[in-house]
C-alpha positions in Angstrom: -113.3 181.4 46.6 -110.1 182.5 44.9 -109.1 184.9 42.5 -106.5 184.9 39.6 -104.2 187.0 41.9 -104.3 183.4 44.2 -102.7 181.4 41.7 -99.5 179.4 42.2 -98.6 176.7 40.0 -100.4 173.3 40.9 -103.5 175.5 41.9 -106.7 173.7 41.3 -110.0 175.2 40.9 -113.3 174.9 39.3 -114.5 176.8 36.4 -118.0 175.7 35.1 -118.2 171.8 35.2 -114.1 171.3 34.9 -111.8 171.2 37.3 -108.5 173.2 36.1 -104.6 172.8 37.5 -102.7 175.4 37.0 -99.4 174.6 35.4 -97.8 178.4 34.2 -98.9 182.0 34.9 -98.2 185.2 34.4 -99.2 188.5 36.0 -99.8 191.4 33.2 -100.5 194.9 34.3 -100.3 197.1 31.2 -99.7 200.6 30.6 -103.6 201.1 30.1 -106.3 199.3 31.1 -106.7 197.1 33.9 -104.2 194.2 35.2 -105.2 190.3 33.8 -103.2 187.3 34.6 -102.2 185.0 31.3 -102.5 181.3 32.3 -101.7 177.9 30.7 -104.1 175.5 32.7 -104.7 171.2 32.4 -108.2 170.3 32.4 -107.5 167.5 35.2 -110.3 165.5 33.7 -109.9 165.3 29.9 -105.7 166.2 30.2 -106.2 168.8 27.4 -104.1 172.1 28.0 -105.6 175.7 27.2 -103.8 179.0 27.4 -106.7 181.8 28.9 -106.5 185.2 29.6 -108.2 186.1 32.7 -109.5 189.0 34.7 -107.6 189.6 38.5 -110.9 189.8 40.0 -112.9 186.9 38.1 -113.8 184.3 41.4 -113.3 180.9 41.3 -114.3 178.2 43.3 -111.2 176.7 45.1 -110.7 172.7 44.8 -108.8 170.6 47.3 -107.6 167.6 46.2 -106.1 165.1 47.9 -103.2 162.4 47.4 -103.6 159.5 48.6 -101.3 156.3 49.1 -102.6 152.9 47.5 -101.3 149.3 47.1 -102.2 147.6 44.4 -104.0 144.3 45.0 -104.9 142.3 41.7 -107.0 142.6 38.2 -110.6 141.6 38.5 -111.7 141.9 34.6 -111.0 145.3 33.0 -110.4 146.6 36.5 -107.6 146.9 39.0 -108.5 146.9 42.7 -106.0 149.3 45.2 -106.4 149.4 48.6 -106.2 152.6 50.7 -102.9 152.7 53.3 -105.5 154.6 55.7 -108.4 152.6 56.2 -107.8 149.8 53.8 -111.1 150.7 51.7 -110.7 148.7 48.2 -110.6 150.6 45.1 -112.0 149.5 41.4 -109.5 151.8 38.7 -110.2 151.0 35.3 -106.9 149.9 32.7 -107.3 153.2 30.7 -106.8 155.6 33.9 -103.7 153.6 34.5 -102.1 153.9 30.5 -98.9 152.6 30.5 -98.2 152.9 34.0 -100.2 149.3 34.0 -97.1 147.5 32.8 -94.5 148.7 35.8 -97.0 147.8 38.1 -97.0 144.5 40.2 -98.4 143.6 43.2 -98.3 145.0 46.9 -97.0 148.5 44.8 -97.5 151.5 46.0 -98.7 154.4 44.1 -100.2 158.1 44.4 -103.8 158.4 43.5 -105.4 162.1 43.2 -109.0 162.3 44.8 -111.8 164.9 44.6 -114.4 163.4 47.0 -114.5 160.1 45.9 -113.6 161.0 41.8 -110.4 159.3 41.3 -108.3 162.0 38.9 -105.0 160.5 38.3 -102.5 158.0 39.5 -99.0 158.3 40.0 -96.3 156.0 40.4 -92.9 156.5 42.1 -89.9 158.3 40.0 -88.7 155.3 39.6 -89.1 151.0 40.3 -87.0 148.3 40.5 -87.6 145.5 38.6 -86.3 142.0 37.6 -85.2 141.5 33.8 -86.6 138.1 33.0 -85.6 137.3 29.5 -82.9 139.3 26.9 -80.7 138.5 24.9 -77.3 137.7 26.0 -74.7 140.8 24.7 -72.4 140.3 22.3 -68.5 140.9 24.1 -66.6 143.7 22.9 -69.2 144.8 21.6 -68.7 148.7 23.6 -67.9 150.9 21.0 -71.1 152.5 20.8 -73.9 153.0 23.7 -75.3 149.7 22.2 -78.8 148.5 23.8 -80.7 145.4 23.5 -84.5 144.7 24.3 -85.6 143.0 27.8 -88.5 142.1 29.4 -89.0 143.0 32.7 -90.9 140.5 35.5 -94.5 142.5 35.0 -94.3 142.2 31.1 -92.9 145.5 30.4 -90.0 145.9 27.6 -87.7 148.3 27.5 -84.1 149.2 26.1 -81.1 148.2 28.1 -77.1 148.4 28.0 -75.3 144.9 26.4 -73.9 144.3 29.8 -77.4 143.6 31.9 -78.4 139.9 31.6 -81.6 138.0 32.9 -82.0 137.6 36.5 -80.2 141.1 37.1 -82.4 143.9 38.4 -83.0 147.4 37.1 -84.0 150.9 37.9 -86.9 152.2 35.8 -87.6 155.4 35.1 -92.0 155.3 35.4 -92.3 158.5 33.7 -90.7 157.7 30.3 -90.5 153.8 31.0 -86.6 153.5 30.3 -83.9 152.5 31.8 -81.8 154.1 34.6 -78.9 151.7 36.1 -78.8 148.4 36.9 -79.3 147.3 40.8 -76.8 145.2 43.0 -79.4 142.4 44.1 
């Protein structure tokens, strides 16, 4: 059990049938009255985000959950099978759990998943990926005046925004969290 006075940020715990992550708090102890902590928690579940005021010695039961390292193996129907680094157990994650992380993915990737007992929570990829730009158009020269981007399509299907100078076959950095581009990679 924990308490309110427990919490750092990335604290998990259960209240009711959610499980809550921290993400912001605050201690308050004013002038009268007795001390609360303010708190801005994700419901890891359903991803919504609630600001609560709590009481320092409300108890709550403490959650540990733990990251795992997966490789992704290959679709089967609506889900994608990973297999666990550890003891190579195959794991069935459905398309909507992955969201757009589904089109940096390929093959023999590895990737964070979050586990509460056997409850898959959330999966995260690397800060970044390299990947192969198969098809763009080629850039017009002279054409630098501006920070001037064309469209490419990356080797898992992805497309993204890229500087004139980056042509197919060359290799780029992706960003996985806003699925951009970074810099372009000497092969």
């Amino acid at each position: 059990m924990i308490t309110p006075n427990d919490f750092r940020t990335g604290t998990t715990f259960k209240r009711g049938a959610n499980l809550m992550r921290v993400l912001e708090f605050q201690h308050v102890k004013p002038g009268k009255g007795p001390a609360f902590v303010r708190v801005k928690l994700l419901n890891v579940r359903s991803g919504s985000i609630n600001e609560v005021t709590m009481r320092t010695e409300e108890k709550l039961e403490d959650v540990r959950i733990e990251k795992r390292e997966m490789a992704f193996l290959y679709r089967d129907g609506e889900s994608y099978i990973f297999m666990d680094s550890q003891d190579y157990d195959q794991v069935p994650v459905q398309a909507d759990m992955l969201g757009d992380k589904l089109q940096l993915i390929r093959e023999n990737d590895v990737v964070f998943m979050d586990l509460y007992g056997e409850e898959i929570l959330g999966v995260d990829l690397p800060a970044s990926v390299v990947l192969k730009v198969v098809q763009t158009e080629p850039g017009v020269k002279g054409d630098t005046a501006t920070a001037a981007t064309k469209a490419a399509t990356l080797e898992t299907g992805a497309v993204i925004q890229v500087p004139l100078f980056v042509e197919e076959g060359d290799l780029v950095k992706v960003d996985t969290r806003a699925i951009k581009y970074l810099e372009r990679v000497k092969g």
